[in-house]
N, C-alpha and C positions, 0 to 999 in steps of 0.2 A: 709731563703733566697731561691728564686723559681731560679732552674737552667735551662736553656736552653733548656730543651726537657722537663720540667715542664711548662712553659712559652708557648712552643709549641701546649701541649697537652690540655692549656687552653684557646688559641686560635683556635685552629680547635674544641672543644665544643662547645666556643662560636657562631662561624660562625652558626655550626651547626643546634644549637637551635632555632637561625634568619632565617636560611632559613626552620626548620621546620616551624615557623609561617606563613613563605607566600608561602606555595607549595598548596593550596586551597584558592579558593576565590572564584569571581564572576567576572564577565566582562559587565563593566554596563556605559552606555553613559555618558559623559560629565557633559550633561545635563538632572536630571534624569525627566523633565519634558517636554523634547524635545515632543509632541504629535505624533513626526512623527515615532519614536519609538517606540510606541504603538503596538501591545500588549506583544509581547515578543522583548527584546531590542537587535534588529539586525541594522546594519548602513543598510542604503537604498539600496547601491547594494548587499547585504549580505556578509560574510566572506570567502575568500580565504580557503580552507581547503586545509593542508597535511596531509602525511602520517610520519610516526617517523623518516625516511631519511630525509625528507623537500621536498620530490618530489610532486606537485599538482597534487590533484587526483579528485577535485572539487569544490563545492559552495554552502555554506549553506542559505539559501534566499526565501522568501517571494515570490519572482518576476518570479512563472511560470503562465503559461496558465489555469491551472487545478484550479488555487487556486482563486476561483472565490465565492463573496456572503460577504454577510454582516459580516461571521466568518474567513475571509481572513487574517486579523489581528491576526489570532491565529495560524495561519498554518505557520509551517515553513519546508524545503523542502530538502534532499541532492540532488543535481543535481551534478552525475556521469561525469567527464571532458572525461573519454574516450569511456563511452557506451551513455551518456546524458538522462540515466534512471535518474526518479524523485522520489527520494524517502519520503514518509513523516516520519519525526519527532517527535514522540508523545510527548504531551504535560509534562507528568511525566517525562521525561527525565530534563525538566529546573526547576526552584526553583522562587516558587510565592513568591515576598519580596514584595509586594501590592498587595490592594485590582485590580483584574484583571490585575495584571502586571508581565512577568516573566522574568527572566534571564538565560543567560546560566553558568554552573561554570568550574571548571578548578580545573585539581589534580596533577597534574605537571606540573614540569619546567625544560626546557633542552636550555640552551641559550636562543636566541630569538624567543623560542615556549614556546607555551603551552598546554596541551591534553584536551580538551573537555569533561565534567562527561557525554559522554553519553553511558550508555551501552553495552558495548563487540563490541565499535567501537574506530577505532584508525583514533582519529579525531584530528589533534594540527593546530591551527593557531598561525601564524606570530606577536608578538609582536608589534613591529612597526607599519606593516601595520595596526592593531587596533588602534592605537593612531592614525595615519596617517587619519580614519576613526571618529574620536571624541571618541572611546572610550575608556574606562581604566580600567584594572587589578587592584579589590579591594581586597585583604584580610580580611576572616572573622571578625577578631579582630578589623579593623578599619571599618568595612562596621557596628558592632553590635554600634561603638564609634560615627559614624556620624548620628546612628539612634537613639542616645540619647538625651532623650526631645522630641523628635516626636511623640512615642508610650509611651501606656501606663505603659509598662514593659517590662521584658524578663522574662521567664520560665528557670528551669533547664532539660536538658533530662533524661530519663531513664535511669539510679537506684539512680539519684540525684547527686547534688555538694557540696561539703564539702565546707563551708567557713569559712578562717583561718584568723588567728590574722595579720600572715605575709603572704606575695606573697614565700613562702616557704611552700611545702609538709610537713615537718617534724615541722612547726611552731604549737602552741594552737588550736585546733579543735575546733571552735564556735555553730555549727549548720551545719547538713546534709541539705541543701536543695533541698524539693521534692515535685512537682506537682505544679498547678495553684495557690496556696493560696501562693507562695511566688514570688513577684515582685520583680525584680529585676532591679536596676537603676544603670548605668555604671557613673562614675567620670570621668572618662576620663585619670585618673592616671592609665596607664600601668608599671607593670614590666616585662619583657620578655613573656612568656604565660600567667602571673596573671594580674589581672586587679581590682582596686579597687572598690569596689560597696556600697550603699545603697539597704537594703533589708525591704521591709514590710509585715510581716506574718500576713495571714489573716483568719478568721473560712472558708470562704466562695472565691470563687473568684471575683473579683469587679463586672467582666461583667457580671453575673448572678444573685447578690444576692439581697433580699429585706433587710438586713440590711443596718443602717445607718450605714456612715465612722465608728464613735465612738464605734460600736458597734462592729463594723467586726473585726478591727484592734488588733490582738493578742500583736505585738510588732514591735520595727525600733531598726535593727541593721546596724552595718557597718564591713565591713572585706575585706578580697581577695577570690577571685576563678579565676580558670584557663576557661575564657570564649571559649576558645578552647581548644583542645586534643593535644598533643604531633603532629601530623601532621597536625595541623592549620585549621580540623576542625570543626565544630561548636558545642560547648556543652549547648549551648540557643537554646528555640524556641520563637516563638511569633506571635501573632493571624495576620496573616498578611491582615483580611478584617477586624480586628478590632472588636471591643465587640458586 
């Protein structure tokens, strides 16, 4: 029988574990085919930025003077609220999830913030006001779950993923998987950080190779892996311009 501060100590893990899943994501439009969005997915007047008080210190946005030319679309800008210095953005700082389309991501959460992955800068915008904007806070786990069926697979990252029998570390070890020759196809059956999957091992990677299906295809397994890391995230990659 679980007593009282047993009961406690397996509710605040629990909590835990949830909110490690969504402390990283992506911050990605509505609608992911809005064109007005286009190239990097900022709403049109760009986002409010604070600082880790919640004091406005700025504006992240497309819409200065400078940012003139057919590569305008790819430029995005800090504009300074109290010097109204413009700063550019490089492009590495966001995460290409298409072929010529990027995003910004997020590595915390503190109430109705969020911090910004860019760089040894202390950038958080306002929850809300995002939504309030058409866009929305995805966590990697479900952002890898909505991209299933679309692409061709996912990849495991460097030094590989164990896929077990159960969404359990300590469950049957089926296979390390490592590098492009293993496709990975999400089910969409989550358990907490594990995620169920279809896997196809193959001599060759698809997008490269001159053998036929029949040829290439080593084997089709099924198991679990943890499609994210203990901080939510990402332990897939995947060609994001496609083969």
């Amino acid at each position: 029988m679980m007593t009282k501060f047993s009961i406690l100590i397996f509710i605040l893990i629990t909590n835990l574990t949830f909110c490690q899943v969504f402390k990283n994501g992506l911050i990605l439009p509505d609608k992911n085919k809005d064109e007005k969005n286009c190239c990097i997915y900022v709403p049109k007047n760009g986002f409010k930025i604070y600082d880790d008080k919640g004091k406005l210190i700025g504006t992240l946005t497309r819409n200065v003077k400078q940012n003139k030319g057919d590569q305008s679309a790819y430029r995005i800008y800090f504009v300074s609220t109290s010097s109204k210095k413009e700063e550019l953005i490089e492009i590495d700082n966001f995460k290409e999830i298409g072929y010529e389309v990027w995003a910004l991501t997020y590595n915390q959460i503190n109430g109705d913030f969020v911090k910004l992955d860019i760089l040894e800068k202390n950038y958080w915008i306002n929850i809300s006001e995002t939504q309030n904007a058409g866009f929305k806070l995805t966590n990697w786990q479900k952002f890898f779950s909505d991209m299933t069926g679309i692409l061709l697979g996912f990849y495991p990252n460097e030094p590989g993923l164990n896929l077990r029998n159960e969404p359990d570390a300590n469950s049957k070890l089926i296979r390390t998987l490592k590098g492009d020759v293993c496709q990975i196809s999400l089910t969409k059956e989550n358990k907490g950080l594990w995620s169920k999957v279809k896997v196809i091992v193959t001599k060759e990677n698809p997008c490269g190779t001159d053998l036929t299906e029949e040829e290439n295809i080593i084997e089709e397994i099924e198991g679990w892996i943890k499609i994210v890391d203990d901080e939510g995230k990402p332990n897939l990659w995947y060609y994001s311009r496609g083969c």
